[in-house]
C-alpha positions in Angstrom: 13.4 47.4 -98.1 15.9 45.1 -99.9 13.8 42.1 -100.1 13.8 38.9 -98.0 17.2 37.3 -96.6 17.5 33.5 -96.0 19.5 32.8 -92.7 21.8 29.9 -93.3 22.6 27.8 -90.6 25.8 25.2 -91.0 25.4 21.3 -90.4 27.3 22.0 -87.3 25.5 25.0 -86.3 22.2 22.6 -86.6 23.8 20.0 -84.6 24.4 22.5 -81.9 20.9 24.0 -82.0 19.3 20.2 -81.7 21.7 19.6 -78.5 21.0 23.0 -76.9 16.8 21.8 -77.6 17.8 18.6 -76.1 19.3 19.7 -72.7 15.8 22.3 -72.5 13.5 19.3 -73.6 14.8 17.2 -71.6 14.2 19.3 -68.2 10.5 19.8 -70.2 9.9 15.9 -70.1 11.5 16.0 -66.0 9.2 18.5 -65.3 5.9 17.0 -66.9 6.4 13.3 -65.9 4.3 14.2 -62.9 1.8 16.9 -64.6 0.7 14.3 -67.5 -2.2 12.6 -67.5 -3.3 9.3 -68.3 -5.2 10.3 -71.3 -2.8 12.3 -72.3 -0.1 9.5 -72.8 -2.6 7.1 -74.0 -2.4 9.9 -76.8 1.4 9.7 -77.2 1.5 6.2 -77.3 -1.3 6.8 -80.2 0.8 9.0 -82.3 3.5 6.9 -81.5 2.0 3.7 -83.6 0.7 5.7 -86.0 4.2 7.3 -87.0 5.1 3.6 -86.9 2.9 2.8 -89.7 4.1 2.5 -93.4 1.5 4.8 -94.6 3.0 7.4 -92.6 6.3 6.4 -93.5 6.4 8.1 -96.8 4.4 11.3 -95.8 6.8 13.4 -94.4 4.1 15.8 -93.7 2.0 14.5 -92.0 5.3 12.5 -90.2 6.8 15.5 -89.1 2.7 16.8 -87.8 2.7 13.7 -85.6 6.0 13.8 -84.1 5.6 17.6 -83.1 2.6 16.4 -81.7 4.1 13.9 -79.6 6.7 16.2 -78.3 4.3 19.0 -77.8 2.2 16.9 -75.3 4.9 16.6 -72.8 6.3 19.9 -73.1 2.7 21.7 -72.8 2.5 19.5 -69.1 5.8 20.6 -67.5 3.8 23.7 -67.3 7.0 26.2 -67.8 6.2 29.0 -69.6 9.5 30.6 -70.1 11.1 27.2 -70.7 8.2 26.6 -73.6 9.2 29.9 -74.9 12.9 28.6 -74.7 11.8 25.6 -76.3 10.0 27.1 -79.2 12.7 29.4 -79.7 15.1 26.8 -80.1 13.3 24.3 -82.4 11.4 26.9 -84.7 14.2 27.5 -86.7 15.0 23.8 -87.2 11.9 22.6 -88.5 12.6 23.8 -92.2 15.0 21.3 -92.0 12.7 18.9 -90.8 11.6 17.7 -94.5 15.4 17.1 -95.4 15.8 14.9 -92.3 13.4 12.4 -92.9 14.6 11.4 -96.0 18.1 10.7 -93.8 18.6 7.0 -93.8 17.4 5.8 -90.2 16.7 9.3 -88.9 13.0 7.9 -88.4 13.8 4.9 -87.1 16.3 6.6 -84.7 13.2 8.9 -83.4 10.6 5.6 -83.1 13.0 3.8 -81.0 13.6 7.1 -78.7 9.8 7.5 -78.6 9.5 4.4 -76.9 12.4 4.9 -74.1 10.2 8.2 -73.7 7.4 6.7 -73.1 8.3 4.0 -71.1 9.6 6.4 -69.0 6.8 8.2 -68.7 4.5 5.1 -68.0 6.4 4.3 -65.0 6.6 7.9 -64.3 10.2 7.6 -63.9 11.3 11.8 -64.1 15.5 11.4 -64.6 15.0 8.4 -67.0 12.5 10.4 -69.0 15.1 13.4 -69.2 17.4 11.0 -70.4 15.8 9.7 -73.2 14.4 12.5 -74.4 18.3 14.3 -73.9 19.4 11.0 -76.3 16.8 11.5 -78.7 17.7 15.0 -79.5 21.3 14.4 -79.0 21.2 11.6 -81.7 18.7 13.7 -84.0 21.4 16.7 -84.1 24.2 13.8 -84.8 22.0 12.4 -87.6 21.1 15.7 -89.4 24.3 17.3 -88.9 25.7 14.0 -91.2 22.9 14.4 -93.6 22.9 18.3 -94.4 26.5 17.8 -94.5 26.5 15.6 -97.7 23.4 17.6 -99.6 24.3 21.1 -98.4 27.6 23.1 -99.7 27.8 25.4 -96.9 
């Protein structure tokens, strides 16, 4: 009955969440390469060119809707259950740092170029190179946000 306590997470201690979320999401995206549908990554590659457009370039909002959109389709079709819960546990925490990142200098550019490795694996239903990129995404988001926080936070 003290009132409400703000956990604080060190730049490092995000970088090491993001590469933990990485090595799950990546086994997500192996999992769900053969569980996705068409339609379903006709929908990616949708929100994919739509966080590539400038209007969406400068709403972080809606930016950071789309992108959990994206990622959410091909974790929802590895059909894991624990590993979703994993998953969410993992990356609920860092998405109040999500807002912060996108004003990072080539943080979104970083994540439309990974996009599209991801989903040229997935077109070609390719399950290890799918893994991969999705493993590099994350790994390089962590590296990215880690630098960022670092030089606006005084931890």
């Amino acid at each position: 009955n003290k009132g409400a306590t703000v956990l604080k997470s060190s730049p490092e201690e995000i970088e090491e969440m993001y590469f933990i979320a990485a090595v799950l999401e990546g086994l997500a995206a192996y999992l769900a390469v053969d569980n996705l549908s068409e339609p379903e990554i006709d929908r990616m590659i949708e929100v994919e060119l739509t966080l590539e457009g400038e209007e969406c370039y400068s709403d972080y909002e809606r930016w950071v809707k789309l992108n959990d959109e994206f990622h959410n389709i091909f974790i929802s079709a590895c059909k894991k259950s624990l590993l979703i819960r994993l998953l969410n546990q993992t990356t609920g925490p860092l998405g109040r740092y999500w807002y912060l990142g996108c004003t990072s200098p080539g943080l979104i550019d970083s994540c439309i170029f990974a996009h599209k490795n991801i989903l040229k694996a997935f077109s070609e239903r390719d399950a290890e190179a799918a893994r991969k990129a999705v493993e590099e995404h994350l790994f390089e988001v962590g590296r990215l946000m880690r630098r960022h926080l670092a030089k606006i936070f005084v931890v």
